[in-house]
NUKOLPA-385572 format. One record per residue (C-alpha): x, y, z; residue number from 1. Coordinates in pm, 1 decimal, decimal comma. Layout:
N
<drenke c1="X" c2="Y" c3="Z" k="NUM"/>
...
//
This chain:
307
<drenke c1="191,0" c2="-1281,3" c3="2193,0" k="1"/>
<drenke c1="54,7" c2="-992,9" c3="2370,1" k="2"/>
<drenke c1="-234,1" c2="-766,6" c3="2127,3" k="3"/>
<drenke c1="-214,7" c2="-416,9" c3="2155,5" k="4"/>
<drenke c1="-525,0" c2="-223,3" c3="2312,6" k="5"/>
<drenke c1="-579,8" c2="-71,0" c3="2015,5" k="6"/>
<drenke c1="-553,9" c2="-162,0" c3="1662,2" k="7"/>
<drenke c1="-440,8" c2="164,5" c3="1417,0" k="8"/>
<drenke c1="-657,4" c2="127,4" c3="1069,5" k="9"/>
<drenke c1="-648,2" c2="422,3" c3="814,6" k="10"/>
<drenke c1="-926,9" c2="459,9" c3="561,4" k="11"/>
<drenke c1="-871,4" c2="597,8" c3="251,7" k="12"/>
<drenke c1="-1205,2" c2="728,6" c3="51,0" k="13"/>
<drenke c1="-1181,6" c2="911,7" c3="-286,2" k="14"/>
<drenke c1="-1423,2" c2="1117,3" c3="-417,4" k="15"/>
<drenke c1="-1454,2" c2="1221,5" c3="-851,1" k="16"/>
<drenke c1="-1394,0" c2="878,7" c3="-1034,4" k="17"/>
<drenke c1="-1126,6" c2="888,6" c3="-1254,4" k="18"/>
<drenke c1="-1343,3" c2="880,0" c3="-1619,3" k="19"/>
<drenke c1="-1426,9" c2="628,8" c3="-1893,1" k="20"/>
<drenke c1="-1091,4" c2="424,4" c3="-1888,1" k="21"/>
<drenke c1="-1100,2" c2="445,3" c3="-1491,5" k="22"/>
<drenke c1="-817,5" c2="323,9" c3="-1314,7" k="23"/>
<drenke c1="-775,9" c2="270,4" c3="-893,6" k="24"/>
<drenke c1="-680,4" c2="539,2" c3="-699,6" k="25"/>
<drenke c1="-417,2" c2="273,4" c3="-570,5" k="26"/>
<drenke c1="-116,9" c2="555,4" c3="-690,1" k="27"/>
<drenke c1="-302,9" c2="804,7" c3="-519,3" k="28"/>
<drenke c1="-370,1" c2="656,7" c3="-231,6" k="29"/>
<drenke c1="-23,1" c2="490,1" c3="-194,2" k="30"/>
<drenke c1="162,3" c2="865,3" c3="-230,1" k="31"/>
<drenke c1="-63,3" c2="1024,7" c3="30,9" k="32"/>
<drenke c1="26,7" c2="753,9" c3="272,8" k="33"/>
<drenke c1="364,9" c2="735,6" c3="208,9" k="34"/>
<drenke c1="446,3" c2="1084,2" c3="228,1" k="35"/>
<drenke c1="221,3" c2="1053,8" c3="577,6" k="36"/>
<drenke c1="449,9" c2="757,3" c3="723,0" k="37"/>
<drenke c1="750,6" c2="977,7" c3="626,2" k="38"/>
<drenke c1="630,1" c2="1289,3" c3="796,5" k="39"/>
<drenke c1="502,4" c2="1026,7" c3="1119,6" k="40"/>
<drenke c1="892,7" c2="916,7" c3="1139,8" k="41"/>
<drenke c1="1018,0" c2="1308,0" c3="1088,7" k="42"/>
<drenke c1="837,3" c2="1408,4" c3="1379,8" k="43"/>
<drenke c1="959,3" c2="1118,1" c3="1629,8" k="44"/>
<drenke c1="603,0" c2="901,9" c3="1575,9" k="45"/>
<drenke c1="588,3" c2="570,3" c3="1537,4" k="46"/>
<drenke c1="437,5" c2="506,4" c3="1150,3" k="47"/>
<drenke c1="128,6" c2="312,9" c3="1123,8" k="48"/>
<drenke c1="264,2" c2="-31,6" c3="1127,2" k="49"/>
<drenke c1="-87,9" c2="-170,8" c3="873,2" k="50"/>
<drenke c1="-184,3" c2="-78,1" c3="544,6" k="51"/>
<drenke c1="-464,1" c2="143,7" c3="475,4" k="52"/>
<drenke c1="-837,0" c2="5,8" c3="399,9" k="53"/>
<drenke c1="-860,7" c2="119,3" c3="40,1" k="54"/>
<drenke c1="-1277,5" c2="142,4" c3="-133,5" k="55"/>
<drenke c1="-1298,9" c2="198,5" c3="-497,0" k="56"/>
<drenke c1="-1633,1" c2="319,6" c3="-592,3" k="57"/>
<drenke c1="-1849,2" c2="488,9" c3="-897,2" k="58"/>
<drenke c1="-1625,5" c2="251,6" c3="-1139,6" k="59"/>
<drenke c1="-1619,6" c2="-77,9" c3="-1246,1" k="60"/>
<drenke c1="-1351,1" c2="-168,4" c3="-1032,8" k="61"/>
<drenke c1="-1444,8" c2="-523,2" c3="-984,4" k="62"/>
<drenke c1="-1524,4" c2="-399,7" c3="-572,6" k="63"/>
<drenke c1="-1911,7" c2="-424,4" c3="-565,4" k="64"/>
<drenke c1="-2210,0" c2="-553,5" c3="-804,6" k="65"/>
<drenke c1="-2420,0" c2="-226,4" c3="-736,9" k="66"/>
<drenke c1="-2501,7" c2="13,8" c3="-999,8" k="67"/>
<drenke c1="-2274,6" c2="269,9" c3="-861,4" k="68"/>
<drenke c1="-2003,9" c2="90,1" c3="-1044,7" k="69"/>
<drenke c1="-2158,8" c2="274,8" c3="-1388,5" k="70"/>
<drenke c1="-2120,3" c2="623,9" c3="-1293,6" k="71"/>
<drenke c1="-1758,5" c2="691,4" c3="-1428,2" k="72"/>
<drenke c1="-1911,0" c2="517,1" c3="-1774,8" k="73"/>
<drenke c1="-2228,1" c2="723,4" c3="-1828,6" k="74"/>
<drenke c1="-2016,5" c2="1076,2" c3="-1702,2" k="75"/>
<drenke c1="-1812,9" c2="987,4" c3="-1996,0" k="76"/>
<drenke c1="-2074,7" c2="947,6" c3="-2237,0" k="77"/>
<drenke c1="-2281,3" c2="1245,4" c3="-2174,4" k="78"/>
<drenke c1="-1950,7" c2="1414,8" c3="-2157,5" k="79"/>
<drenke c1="-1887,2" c2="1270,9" c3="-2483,3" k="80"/>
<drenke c1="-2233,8" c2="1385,2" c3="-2591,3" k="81"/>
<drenke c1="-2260,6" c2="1789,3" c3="-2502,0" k="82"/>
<drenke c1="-1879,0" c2="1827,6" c3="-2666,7" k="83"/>
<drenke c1="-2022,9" c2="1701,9" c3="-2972,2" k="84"/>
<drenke c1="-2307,4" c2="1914,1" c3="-2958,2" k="85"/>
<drenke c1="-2141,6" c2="2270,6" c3="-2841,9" k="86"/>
<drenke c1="-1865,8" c2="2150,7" c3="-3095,9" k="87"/>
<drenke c1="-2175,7" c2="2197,9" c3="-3345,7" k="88"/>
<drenke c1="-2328,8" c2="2485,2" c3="-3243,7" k="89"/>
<drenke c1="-2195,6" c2="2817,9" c3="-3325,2" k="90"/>
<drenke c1="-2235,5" c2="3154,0" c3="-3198,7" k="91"/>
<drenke c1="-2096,3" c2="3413,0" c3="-3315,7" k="92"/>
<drenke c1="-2150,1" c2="3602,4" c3="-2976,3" k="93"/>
<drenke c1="-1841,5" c2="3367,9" c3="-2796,6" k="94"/>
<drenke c1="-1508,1" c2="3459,7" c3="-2847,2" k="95"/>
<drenke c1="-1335,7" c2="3160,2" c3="-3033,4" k="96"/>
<drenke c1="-1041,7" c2="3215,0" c3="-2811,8" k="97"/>
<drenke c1="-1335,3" c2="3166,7" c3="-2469,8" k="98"/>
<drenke c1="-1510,9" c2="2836,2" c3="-2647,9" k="99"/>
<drenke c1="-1230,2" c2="2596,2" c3="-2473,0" k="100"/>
<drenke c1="-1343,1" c2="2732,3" c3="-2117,8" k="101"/>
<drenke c1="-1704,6" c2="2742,8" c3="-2148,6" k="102"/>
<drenke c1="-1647,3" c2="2322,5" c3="-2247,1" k="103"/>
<drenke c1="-1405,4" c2="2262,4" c3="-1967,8" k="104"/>
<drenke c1="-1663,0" c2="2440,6" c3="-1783,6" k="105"/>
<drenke c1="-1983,7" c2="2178,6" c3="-1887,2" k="106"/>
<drenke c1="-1791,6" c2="1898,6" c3="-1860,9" k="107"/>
<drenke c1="-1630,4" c2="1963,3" c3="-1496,9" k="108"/>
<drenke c1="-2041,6" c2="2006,2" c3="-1407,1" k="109"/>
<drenke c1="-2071,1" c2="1607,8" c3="-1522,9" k="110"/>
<drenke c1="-1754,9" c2="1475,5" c3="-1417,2" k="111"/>
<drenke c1="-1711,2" c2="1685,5" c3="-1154,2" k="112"/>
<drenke c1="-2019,8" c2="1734,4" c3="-988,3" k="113"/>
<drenke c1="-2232,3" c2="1415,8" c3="-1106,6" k="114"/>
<drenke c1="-2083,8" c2="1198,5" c3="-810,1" k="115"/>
<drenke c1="-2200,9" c2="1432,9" c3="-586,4" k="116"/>
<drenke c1="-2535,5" c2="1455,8" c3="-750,9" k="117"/>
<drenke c1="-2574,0" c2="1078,7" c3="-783,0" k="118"/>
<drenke c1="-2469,7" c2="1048,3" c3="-383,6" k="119"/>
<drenke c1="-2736,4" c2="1248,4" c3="-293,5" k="120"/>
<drenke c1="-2986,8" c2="1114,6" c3="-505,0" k="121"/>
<drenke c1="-3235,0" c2="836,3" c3="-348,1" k="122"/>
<drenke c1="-3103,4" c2="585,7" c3="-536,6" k="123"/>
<drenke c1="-2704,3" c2="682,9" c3="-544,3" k="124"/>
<drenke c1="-2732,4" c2="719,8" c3="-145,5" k="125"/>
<drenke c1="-2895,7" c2="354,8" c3="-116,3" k="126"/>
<drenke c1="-2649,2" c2="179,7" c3="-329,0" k="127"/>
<drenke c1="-2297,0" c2="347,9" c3="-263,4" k="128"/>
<drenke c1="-2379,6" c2="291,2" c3="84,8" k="129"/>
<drenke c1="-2464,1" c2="-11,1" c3="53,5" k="130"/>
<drenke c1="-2140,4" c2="-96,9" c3="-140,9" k="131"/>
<drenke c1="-1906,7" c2="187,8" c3="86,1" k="132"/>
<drenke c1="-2057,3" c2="125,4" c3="370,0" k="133"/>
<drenke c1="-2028,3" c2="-302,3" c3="354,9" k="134"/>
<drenke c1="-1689,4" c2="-305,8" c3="224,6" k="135"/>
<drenke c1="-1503,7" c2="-86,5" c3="458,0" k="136"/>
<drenke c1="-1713,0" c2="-252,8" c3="753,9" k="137"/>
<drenke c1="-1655,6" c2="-639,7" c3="637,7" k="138"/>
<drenke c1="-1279,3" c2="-502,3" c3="607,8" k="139"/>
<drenke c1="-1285,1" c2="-365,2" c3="961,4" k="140"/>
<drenke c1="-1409,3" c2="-694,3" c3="1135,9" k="141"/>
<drenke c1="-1168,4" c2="-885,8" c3="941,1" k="142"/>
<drenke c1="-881,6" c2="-662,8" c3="1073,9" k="143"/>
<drenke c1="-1071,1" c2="-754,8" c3="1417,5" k="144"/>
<drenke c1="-1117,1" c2="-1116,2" c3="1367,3" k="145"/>
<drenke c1="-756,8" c2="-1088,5" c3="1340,2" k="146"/>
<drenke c1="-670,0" c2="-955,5" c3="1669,9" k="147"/>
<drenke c1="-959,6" c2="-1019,1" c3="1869,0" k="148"/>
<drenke c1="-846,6" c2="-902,4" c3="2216,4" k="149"/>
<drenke c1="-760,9" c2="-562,1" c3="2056,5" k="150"/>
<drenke c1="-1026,0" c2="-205,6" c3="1989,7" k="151"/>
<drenke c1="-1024,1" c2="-64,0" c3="1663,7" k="152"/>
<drenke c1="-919,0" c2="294,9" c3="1607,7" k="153"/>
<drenke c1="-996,3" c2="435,1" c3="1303,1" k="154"/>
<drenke c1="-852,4" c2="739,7" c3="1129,0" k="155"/>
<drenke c1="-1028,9" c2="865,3" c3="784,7" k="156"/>
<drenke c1="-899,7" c2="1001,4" c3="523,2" k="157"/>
<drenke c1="-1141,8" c2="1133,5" c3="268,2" k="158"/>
<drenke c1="-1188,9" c2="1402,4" c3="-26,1" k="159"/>
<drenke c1="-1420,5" c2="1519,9" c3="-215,6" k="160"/>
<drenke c1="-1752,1" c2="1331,1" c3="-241,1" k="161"/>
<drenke c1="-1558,4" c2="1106,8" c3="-63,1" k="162"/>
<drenke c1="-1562,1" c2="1326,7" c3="268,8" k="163"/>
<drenke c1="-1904,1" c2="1324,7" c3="247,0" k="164"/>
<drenke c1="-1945,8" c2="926,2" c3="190,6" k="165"/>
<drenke c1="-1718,5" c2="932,2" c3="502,8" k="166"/>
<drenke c1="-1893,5" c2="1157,1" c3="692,5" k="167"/>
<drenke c1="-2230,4" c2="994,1" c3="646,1" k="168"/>
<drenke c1="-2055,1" c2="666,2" c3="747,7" k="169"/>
<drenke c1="-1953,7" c2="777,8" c3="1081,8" k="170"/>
<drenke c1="-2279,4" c2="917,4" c3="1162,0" k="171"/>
<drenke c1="-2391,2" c2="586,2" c3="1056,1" k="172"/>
<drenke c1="-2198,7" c2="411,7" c3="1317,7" k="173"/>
<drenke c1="-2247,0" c2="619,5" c3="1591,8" k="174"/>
<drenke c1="-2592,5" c2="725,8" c3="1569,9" k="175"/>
<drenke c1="-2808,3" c2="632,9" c3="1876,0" k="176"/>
<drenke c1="-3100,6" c2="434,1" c3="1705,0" k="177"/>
<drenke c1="-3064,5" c2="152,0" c3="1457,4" k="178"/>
<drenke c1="-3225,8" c2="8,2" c3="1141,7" k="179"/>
<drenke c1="-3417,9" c2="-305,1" c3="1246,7" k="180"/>
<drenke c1="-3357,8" c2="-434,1" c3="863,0" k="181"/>
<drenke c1="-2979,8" c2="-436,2" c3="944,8" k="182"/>
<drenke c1="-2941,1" c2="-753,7" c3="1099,7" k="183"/>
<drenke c1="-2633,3" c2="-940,1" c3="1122,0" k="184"/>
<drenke c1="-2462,5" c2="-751,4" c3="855,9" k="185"/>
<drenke c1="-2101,4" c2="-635,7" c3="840,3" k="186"/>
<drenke c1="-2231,6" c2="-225,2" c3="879,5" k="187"/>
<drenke c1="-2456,4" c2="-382,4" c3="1227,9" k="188"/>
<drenke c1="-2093,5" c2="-555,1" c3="1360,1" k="189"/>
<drenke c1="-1892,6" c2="-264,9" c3="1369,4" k="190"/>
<drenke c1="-2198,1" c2="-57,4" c3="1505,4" k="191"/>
<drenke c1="-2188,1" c2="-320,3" c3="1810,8" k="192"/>
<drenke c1="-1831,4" c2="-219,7" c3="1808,1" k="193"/>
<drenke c1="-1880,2" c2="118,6" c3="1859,5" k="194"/>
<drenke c1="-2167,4" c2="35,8" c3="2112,3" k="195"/>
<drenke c1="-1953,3" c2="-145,6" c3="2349,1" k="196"/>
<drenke c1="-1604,0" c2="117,1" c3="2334,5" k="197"/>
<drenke c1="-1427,2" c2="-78,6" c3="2086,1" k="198"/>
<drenke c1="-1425,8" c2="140,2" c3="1836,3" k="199"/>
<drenke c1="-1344,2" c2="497,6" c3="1819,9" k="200"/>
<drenke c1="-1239,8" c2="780,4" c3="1561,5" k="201"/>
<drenke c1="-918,7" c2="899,9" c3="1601,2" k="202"/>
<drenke c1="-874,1" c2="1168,4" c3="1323,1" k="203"/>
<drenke c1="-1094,0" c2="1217,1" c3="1051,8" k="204"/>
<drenke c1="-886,6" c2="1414,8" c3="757,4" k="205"/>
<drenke c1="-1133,5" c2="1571,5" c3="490,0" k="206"/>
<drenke c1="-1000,6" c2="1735,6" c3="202,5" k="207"/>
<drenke c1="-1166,6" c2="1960,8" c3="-70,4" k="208"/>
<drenke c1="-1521,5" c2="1849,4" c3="63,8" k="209"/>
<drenke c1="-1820,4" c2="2060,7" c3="-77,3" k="210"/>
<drenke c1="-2006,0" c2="1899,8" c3="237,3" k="211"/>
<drenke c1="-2110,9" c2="2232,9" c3="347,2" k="212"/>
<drenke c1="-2359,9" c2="2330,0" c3="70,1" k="213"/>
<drenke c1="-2506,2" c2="1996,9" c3="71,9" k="214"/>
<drenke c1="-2590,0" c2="2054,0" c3="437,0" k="215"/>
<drenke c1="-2924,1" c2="2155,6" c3="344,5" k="216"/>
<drenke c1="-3006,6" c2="1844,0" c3="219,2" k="217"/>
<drenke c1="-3173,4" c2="1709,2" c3="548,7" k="218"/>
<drenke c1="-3476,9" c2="1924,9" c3="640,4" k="219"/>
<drenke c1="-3333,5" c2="1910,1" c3="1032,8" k="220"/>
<drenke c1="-2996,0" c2="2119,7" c3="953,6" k="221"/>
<drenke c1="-3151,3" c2="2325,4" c3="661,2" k="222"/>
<drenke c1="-3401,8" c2="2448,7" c3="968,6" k="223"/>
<drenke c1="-3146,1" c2="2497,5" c3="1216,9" k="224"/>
<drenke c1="-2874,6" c2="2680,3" c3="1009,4" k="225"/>
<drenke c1="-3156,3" c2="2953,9" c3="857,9" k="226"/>
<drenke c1="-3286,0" c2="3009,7" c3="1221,3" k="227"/>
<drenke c1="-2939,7" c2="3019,8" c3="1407,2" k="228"/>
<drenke c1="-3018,6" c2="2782,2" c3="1614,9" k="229"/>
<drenke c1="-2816,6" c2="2447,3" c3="1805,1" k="230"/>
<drenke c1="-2529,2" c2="2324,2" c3="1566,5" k="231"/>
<drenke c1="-2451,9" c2="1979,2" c3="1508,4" k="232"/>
<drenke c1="-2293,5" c2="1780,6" c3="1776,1" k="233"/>
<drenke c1="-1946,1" c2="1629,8" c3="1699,9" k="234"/>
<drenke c1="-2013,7" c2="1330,8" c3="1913,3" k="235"/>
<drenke c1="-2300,6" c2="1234,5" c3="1665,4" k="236"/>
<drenke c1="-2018,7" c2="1099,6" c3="1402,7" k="237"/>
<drenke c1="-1817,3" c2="951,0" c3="1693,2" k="238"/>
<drenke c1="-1576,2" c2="1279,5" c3="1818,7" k="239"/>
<drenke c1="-1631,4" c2="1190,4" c3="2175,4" k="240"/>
<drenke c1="-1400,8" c2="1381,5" c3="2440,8" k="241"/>
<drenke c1="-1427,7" c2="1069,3" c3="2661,2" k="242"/>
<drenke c1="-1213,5" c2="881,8" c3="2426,5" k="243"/>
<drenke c1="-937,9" c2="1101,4" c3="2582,8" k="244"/>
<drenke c1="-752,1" c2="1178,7" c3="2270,3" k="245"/>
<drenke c1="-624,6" c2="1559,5" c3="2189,4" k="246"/>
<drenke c1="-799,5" c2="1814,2" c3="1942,2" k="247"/>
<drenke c1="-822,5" c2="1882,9" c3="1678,1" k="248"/>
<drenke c1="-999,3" c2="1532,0" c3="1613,0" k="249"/>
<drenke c1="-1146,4" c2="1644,7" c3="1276,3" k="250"/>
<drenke c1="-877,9" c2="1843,9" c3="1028,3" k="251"/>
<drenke c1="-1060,1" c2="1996,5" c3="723,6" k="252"/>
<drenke c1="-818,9" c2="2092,6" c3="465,2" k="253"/>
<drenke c1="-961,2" c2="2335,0" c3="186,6" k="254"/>
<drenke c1="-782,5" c2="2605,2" c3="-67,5" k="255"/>
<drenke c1="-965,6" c2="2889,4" c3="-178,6" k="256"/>
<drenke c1="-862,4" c2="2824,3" c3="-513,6" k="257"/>
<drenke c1="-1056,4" c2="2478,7" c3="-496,4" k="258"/>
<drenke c1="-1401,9" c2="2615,4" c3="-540,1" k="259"/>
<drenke c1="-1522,6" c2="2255,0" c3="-431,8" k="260"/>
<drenke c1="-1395,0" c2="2297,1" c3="-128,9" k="261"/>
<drenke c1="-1559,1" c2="2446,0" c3="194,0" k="262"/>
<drenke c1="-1508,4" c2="2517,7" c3="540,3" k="263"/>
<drenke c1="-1760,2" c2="2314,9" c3="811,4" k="264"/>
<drenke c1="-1635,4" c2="2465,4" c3="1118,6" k="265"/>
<drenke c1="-1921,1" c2="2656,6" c3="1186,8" k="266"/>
<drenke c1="-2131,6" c2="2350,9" c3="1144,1" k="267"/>
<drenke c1="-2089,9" c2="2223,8" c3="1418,8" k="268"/>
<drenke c1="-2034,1" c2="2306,2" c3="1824,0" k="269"/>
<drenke c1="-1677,8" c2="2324,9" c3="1827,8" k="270"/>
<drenke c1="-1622,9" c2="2482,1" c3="2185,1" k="271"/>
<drenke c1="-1330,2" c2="2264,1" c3="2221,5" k="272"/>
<drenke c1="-1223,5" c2="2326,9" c3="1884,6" k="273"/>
<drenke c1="-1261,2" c2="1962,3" c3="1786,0" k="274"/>
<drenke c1="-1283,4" c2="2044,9" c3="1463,1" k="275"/>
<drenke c1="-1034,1" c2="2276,9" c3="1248,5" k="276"/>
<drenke c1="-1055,9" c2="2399,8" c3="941,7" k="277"/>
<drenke c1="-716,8" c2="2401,7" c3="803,5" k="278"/>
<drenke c1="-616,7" c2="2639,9" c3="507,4" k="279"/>
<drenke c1="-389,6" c2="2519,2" c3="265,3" k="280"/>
<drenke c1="-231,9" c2="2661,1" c3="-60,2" k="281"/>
<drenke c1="-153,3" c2="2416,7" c3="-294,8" k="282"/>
<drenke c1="-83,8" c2="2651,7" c3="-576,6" k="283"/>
<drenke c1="-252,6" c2="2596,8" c3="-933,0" k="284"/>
<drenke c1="-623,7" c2="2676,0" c3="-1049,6" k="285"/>
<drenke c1="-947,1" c2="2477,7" c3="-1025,2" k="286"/>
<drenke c1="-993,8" c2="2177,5" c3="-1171,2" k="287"/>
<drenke c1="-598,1" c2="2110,4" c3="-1132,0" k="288"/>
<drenke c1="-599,0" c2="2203,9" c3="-761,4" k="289"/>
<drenke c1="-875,7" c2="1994,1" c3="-654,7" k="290"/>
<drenke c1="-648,6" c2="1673,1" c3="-704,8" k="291"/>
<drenke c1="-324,6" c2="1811,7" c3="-537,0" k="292"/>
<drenke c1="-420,9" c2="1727,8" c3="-152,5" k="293"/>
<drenke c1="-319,3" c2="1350,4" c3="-265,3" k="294"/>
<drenke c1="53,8" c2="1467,5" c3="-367,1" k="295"/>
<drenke c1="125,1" c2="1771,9" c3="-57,7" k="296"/>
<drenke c1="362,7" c2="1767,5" c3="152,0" k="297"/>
<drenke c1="203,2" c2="2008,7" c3="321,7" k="298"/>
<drenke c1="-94,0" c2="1821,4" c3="417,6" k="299"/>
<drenke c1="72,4" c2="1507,6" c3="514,3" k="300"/>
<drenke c1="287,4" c2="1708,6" c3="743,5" k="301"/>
<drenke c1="-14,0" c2="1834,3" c3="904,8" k="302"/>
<drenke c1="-196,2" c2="1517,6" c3="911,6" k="303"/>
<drenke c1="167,3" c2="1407,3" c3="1111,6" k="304"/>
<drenke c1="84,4" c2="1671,8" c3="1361,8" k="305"/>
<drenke c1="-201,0" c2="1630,8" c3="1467,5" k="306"/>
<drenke c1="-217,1" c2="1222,5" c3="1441,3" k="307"/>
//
């Protein structure tokens, strides 16, 4: 039997972890992609004939050994902890009515914003990338084990921290240089991949990213943006134009009303608007909003139009 040239895998990476009595994000995941496939056969193309690569991470979810696996846990506790203690404090200053908000407030800091904080930490970025970073890639090679004669083209699908964690990925794969300590592991296969044209990016979706502000993280940006000078290169996270495919290849969807989310347009050189920010209203209020990119038709449809 004949193997296509290329082989269609969707990656699906979430971002907050769903809290002390975590869960997968197998319902979320499975909506998104099955209200993409339906908008795919409403516009006359073909639906992705595989099932998505699915990571769990920041949970116990049975996935990995590494210590990211504890984060949902200990947001929980300290969650637990600072109720109990503005629950016991009193002043007379608040409005009684206001006390509910100033506590959702706190604890969407922890739950909220601790993945982020952990990710960017030294020892959060070691091991979720070690655990992100080895699953997806040991699942990729097994997809190409599986048709050998075929090149992989991915399409991600990301939000929140998890646009970030996916970002940092594809830089990781198509960065020019390479860690000597990497060896034969699965992360160093699909980087040979990439090396030789057998791997590309197709579309990268992000959704509700707050990857902008944390683009001051590396000394090299933080100098550039202050001082106006060259933007980031798309190619450097594998948006080549001599893959041949159309723009947009990166689709950013953000609503206003999801202060975690950001534009990254600007980021980047985008002569040949290879990368879109795409404004969406999903209706609702932060936190509620934040979530709602998994259930839209909206973005689905979009994500149809531009696959």
């Amino acid at each position: 039997m004949t193997q296509p040239e290329w082989i269609e895998i969707a990656l699906f990476i979430h971002g907050i972890t769903p809290g002390k009595h975590a869960r997968s994000h197998d319902v979320a995941y499975g909506r998104l992609f099955g209200l993409i496939q339906d908008a795919l056969k409403e516009s006359g193309k073909p639906p992705l004939d595989s099932l998505p690569i699915q990571v769990e991470w920041g949970w116990e979810s049975g996935q990995s050994a590494e210590n990211d696996r504890f984060l949902a846990e200990a947001e929980s506790v300290i969650c637990e902890q600072v109720n109990a203690a503005e629950q016991s404090a009193h002043d007379p200053s608040v409005v009684p009515l206001l006390r509910p908000l100033h506590l959702r407030a706190r604890q969407m800091l922890i739950s909220g914003l601790a993945d982020l904080f952990y990710y960017v930490s030294k020892d959060g970025e070691r091991v979720v990338r070690k655990h992100v970073f080895n699953y997806l890639c040991s699942q990729i090679n097994e997809r190409k084990a599986s048709h050998p004669a075929s090149k992989i083209s991915l399409t991600l699908i990301a939000h929140s921290a998890g646009a970030l964690i996916a970002h940092d990925l594809l830089y990781h794969l198509f960065r020019k240089t390479s860690r000597k300590s990497e060896g034969g592991s699965p992360v160093s296969q699909v980087r040979e991949l990439a090396r030789k044209g057998e791997l590309r990016v197709r579309r990268f979706y992000s959704m509700g990213t707050p990857l902008t502000p944390l683009a001051v993280r590396a000394d090299s940006l933080l100098v550039k943006i202050a001082k106006h000078q060259q933007k980031a290169d798309p190619e450097c996270i594998g948006l080549k134009q001599s893959d041949g495919l159309s723009n947009p290849r990166w689709v950013n969807f953000w609503d206003m009303d999801d202060v975690a989310a950001f534009p990254v347009e600007f980021l980047y050189a985008n002569e040949n608007k290879v990368i879109e920010d795409k404004y969406v209203d999903l209706g609702g209020v932060f936190p509620a909003v934040h979530a709602r990119y998994w259930t839209s038709a909206q973005v689905a449809g979009y994500i149809a139009e531009t696959f």
